[in-house]
C-alpha positions in Angstrom: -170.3 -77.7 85.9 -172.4 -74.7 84.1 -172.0 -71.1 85.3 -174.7 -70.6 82.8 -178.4 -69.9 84.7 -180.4 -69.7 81.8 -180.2 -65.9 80.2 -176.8 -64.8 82.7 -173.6 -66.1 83.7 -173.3 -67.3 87.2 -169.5 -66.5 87.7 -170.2 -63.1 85.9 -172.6 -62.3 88.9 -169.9 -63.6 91.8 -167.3 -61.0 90.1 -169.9 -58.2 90.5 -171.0 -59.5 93.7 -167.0 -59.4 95.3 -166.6 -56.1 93.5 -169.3 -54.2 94.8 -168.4 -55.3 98.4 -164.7 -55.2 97.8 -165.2 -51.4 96.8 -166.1 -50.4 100.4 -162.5 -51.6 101.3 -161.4 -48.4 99.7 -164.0 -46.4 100.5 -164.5 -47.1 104.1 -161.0 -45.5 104.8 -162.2 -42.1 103.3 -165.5 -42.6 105.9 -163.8 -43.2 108.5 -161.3 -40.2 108.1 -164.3 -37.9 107.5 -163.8 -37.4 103.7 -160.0 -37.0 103.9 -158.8 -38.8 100.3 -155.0 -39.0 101.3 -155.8 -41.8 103.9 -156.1 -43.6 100.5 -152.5 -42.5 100.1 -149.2 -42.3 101.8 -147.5 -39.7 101.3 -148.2 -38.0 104.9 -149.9 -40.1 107.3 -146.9 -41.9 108.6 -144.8 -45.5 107.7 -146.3 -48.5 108.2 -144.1 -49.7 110.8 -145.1 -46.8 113.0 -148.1 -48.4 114.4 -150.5 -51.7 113.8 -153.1 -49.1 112.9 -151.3 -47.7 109.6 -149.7 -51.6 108.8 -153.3 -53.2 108.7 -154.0 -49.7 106.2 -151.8 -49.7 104.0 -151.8 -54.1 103.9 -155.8 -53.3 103.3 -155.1 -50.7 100.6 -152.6 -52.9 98.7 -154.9 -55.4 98.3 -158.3 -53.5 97.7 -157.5 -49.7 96.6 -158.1 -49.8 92.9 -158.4 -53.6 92.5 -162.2 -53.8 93.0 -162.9 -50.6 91.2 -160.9 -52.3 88.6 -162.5 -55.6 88.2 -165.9 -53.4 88.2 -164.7 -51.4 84.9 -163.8 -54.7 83.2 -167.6 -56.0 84.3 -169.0 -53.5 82.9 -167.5 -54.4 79.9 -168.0 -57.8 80.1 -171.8 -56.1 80.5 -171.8 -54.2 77.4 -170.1 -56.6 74.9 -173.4 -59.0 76.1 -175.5 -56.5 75.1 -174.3 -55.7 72.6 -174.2 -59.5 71.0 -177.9 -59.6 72.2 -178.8 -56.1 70.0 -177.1 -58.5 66.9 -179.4 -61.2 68.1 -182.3 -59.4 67.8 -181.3 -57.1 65.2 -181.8 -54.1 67.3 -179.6 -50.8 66.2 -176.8 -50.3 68.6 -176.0 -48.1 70.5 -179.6 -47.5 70.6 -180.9 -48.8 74.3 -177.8 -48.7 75.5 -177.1 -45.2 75.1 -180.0 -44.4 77.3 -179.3 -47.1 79.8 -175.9 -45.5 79.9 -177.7 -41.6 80.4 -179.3 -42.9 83.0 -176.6 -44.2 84.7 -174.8 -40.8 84.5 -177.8 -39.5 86.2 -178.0 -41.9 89.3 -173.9 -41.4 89.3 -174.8 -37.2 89.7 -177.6 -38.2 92.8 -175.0 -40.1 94.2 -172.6 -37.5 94.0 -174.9 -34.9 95.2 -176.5 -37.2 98.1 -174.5 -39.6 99.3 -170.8 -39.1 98.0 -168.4 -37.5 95.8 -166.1 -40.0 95.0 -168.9 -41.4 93.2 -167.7 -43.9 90.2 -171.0 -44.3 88.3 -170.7 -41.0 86.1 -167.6 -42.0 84.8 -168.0 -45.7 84.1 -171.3 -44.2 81.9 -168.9 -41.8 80.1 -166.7 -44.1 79.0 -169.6 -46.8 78.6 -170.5 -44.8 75.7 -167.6 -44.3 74.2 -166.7 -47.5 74.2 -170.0 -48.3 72.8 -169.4 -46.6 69.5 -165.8 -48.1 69.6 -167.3 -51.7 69.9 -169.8 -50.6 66.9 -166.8 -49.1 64.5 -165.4 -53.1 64.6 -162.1 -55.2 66.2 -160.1 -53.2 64.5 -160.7 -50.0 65.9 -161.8 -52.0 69.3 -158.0 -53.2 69.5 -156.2 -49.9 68.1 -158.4 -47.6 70.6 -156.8 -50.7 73.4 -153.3 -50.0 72.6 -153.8 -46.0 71.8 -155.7 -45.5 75.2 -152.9 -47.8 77.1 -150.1 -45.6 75.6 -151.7 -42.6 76.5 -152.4 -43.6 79.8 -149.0 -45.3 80.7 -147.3 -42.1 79.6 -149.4 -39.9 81.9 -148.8 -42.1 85.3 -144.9 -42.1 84.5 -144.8 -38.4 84.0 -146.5 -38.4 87.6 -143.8 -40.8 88.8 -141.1 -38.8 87.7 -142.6 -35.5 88.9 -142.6 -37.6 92.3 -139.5 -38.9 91.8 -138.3 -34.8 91.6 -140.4 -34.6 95.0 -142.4 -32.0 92.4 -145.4 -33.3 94.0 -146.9 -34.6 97.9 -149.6 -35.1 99.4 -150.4 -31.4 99.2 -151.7 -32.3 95.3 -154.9 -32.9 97.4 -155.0 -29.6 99.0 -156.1 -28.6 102.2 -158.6 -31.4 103.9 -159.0 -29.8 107.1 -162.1 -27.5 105.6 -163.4 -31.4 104.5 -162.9 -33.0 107.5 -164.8 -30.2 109.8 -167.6 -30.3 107.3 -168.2 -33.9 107.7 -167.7 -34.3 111.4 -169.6 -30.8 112.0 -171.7 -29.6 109.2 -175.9 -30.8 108.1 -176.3 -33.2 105.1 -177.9 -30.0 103.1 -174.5 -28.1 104.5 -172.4 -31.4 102.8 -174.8 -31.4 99.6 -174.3 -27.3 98.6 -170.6 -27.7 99.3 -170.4 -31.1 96.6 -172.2 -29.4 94.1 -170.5 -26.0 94.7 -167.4 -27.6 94.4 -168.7 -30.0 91.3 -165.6 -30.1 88.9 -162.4 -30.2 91.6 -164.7 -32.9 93.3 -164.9 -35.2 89.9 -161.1 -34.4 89.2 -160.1 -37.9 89.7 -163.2 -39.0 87.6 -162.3 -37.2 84.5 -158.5 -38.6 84.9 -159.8 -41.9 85.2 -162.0 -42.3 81.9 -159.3 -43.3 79.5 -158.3 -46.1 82.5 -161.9 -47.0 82.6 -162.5 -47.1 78.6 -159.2 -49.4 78.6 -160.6 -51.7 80.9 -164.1 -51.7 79.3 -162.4 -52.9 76.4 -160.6 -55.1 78.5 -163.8 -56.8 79.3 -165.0 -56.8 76.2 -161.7 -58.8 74.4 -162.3 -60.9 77.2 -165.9 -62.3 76.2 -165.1 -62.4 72.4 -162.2 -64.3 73.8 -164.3 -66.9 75.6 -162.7 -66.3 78.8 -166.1 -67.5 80.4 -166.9 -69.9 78.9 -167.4 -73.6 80.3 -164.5 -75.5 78.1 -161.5 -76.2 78.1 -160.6 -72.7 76.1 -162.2 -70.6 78.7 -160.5 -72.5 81.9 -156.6 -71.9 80.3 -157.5 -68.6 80.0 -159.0 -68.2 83.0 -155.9 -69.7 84.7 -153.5 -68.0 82.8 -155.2 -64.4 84.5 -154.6 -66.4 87.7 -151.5 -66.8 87.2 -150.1 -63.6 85.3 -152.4 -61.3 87.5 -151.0 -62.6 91.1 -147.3 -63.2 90.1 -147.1 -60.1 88.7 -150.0 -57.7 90.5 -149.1 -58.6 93.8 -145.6 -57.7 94.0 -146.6 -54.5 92.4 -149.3 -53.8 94.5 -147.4 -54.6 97.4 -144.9 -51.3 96.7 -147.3 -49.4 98.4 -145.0 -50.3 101.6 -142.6 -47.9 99.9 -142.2 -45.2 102.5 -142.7 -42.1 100.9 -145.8 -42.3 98.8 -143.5 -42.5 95.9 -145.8 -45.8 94.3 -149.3 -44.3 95.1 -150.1 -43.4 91.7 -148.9 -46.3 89.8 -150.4 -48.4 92.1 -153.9 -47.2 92.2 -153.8 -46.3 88.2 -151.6 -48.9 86.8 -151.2 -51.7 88.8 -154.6 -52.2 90.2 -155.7 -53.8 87.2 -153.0 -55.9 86.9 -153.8 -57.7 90.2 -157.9 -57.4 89.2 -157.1 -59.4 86.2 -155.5 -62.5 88.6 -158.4 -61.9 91.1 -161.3 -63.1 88.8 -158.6 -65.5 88.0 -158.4 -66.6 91.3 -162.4 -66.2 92.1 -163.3 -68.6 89.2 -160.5 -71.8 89.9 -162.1 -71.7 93.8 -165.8 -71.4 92.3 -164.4 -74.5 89.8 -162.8 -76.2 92.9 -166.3 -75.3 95.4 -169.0 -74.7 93.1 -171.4 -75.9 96.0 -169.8 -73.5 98.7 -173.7 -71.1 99.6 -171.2 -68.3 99.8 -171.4 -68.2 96.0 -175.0 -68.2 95.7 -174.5 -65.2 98.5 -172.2 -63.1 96.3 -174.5 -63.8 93.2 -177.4 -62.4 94.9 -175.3 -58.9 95.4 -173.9 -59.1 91.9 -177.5 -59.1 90.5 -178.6 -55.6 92.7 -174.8 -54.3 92.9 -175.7 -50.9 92.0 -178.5 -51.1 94.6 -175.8 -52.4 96.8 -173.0 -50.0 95.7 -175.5 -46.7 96.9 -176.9 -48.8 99.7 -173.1 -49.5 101.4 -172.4 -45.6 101.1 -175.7 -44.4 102.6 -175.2 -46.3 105.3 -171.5 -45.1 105.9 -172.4 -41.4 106.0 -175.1 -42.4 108.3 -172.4 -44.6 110.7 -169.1 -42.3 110.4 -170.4 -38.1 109.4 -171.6 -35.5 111.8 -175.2 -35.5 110.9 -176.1 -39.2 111.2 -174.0 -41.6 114.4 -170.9 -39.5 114.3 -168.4 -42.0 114.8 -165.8 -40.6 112.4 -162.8 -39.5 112.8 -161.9 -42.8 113.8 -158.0 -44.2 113.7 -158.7 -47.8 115.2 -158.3 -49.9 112.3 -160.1 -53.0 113.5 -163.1 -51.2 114.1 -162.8 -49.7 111.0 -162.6 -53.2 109.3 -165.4 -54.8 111.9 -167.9 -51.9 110.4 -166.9 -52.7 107.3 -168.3 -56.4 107.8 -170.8 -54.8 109.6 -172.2 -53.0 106.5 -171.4 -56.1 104.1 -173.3 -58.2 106.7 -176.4 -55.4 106.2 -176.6 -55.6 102.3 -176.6 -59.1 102.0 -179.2 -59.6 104.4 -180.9 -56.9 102.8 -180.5 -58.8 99.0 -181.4 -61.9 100.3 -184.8 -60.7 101.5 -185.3 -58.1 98.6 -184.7 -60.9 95.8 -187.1 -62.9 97.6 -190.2 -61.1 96.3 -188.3 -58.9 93.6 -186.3 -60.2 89.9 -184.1 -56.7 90.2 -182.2 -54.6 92.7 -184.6 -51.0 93.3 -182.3 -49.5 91.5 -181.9 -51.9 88.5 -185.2 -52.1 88.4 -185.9 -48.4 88.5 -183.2 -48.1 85.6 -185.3 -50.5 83.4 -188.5 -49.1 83.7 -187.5 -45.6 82.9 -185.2 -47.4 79.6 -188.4 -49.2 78.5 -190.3 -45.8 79.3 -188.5 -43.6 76.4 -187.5 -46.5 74.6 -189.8 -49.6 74.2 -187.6 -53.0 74.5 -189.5 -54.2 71.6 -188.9 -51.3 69.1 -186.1 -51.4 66.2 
């Protein structure tokens, strides 16, 4: 068996693929609750024995909130360290295109922001994309101290947060008031939504800034991971490969799973800390049943998204705020957590139909494609 398709990596495409559409697991929630972020939490909507509706939540959340977002950081630097190693190649200076592929990525993660959604992701995975691109640069030394320094740092800060909960020094009013939110979204015009995202810019990409360390740490992640030859198609690359299997569930899952601790008390750790634990022992998990059922045409489904997943990632939230806001079906606020979840499919179903088709007659995802040609625009792939 190869995962190798001439210039990419098959199973690298099936982890993008599942993390693109795994990300509207957590996202849907704040759609469907009209842009409410502490239905990603639980500190005040209720225990989970209350109802099915909050159980099939909070089970959903356990399992998603984080995980996906998580496995996307270490892709994308599984992504970098590749290009990187092709700049060498070639002997093209690095950063060099990358920097600009990264600026434009900061740029699309703003119009996303600004358009569609303000939990966007994509401005802060560029931030810390070029960071860790000059970390990569300065060697494995630094590569590996920056790993532990960042982790430290980072590990600190969430059990500072844990304490402060512990002290009941914070709740669910951290958020502040989302009733102003809510009315917007279930009452307000998409040029009403887009002045108050942009008038509201830096409280809106709060969580964004807190997350870059998390995000260069798992960049880095990814990259130790390649160097490491946890891909690759020996007998190496499947121990390790098993060994995130079995290390990521055994010890992400229970973690994950304190969610169910009344109170909110684990919301933080779990979304910050033990996320990528669990992320790790997913791709574990995702390349034994790709090993197992290589022939399964799911796979070649999921590789499809994982070559247009930013295309995918901007095409699953348009079509949210058209389903669940004000301005487009209305059909938010919505409690019914089956329907919730059978929309969800819904919009899955939609984008891979919509890949399918588009990679039919096209190499790249519009957006990927769109990306390139502006790249080769201020910076010709040939040049040195």
């Amino acid at each position: 068996m190869s995962y190798h398709h001439q210039k990419r990596i098959r199973l690298l495409d099936i982890f993008r693929g599942i993390a693109i559409l795994g990300t509207l697991g957590t996202n849907i929630w704040i759609f469907a609750y009209l842009g409410d972020i502490s239905y990603i939490f639980t500190f005040d909507h209720y225990e989970w024995w209350s109802s099915i509706d909050h159980f099939i939540r909070i089970l959903s959340l356990s399992l998603v909130n984080g995980k996906l977002l998580g496995l996307l950081a270490i892709m994308f630097g599984i992504g970098l360290e590749l290009k990187y190693q092709q700049s060498l190649r070639k002997g093209r200076p690095w950063p060099g295109v990358y920097l600009w592929t990264s600026l434009f990525l900061l740029i699309e993660g703003f119009l996303h922001f600004t358009f569609v959604m303000e939990y966007d992701i994509l401005m802060a995975y560029a931030i810390a994309a070029i960071i860790v691109a000059f970390i990569v640069k300065a060697g494995m030394k630094y590569i590996k101290r920056s790993l532990i320094l960042i982790g430290v740092i980072h590990l600190l800060f969430i059990l500072l947060l844990f304490l402060a909960g512990l002290t009941q020094q914070i709740s669910g009013n951290f958020l502040g008031d989302m009733q102003e939110t809510t009315y917007l979204y279930e009452n307000k015009s998409w040029l009403d939504q887009i002045q108050y995202r942009l008038s509201n810019f830096l409280s809106l990409r709060g969580e964004a800034i807190f997350t870059i360390p998390l995000n260069v740490f798992l960049f880095l992640t990814g990259v130790l991971l390649m160097r490491k030859g946890a891909f690759a198609n020996d007998a190496k690359g499947r121990y390790i490969r098993r060994k995130m299997l079995q290390i990521g569930l055994c010890v992400g899952l229970p973690l994950n799973l304190l969610l169910f601790v009344p109170g909110g008390l684990f919301d933080f750790p779990v979304r910050y800390l033990f996320a990528p634990i669990l992320s790790i022992g997913y791709m574990g998990l995702i390349a034994f049943m790709v090993e197992k059922k290589e022939s399964l045409h799911v796979w070649g489904i999921l590789e499809k998204v994982g070559k247009a997943s930013l295309s995918c990632y901007v095409m699953q939230n348009i079509l949210c705020s058209i389903i669940f806001y004000g301005w487009g079906l209305g059909v938010a606020p919505l409690e019914d957590s089956f329907i919730i979840l059978l929309i969800l499919c819904l919009v899955s179903v939609v984008q891979v139909l919509f890949v399918i088709l588009w990679l039919k007659f096209y190499k790249h995802g519009p957006i990927e494609a769109g990306r390139k040609f502006m790249t080769r625009l201020v910076m010709p792939i040939n040049s040195k």
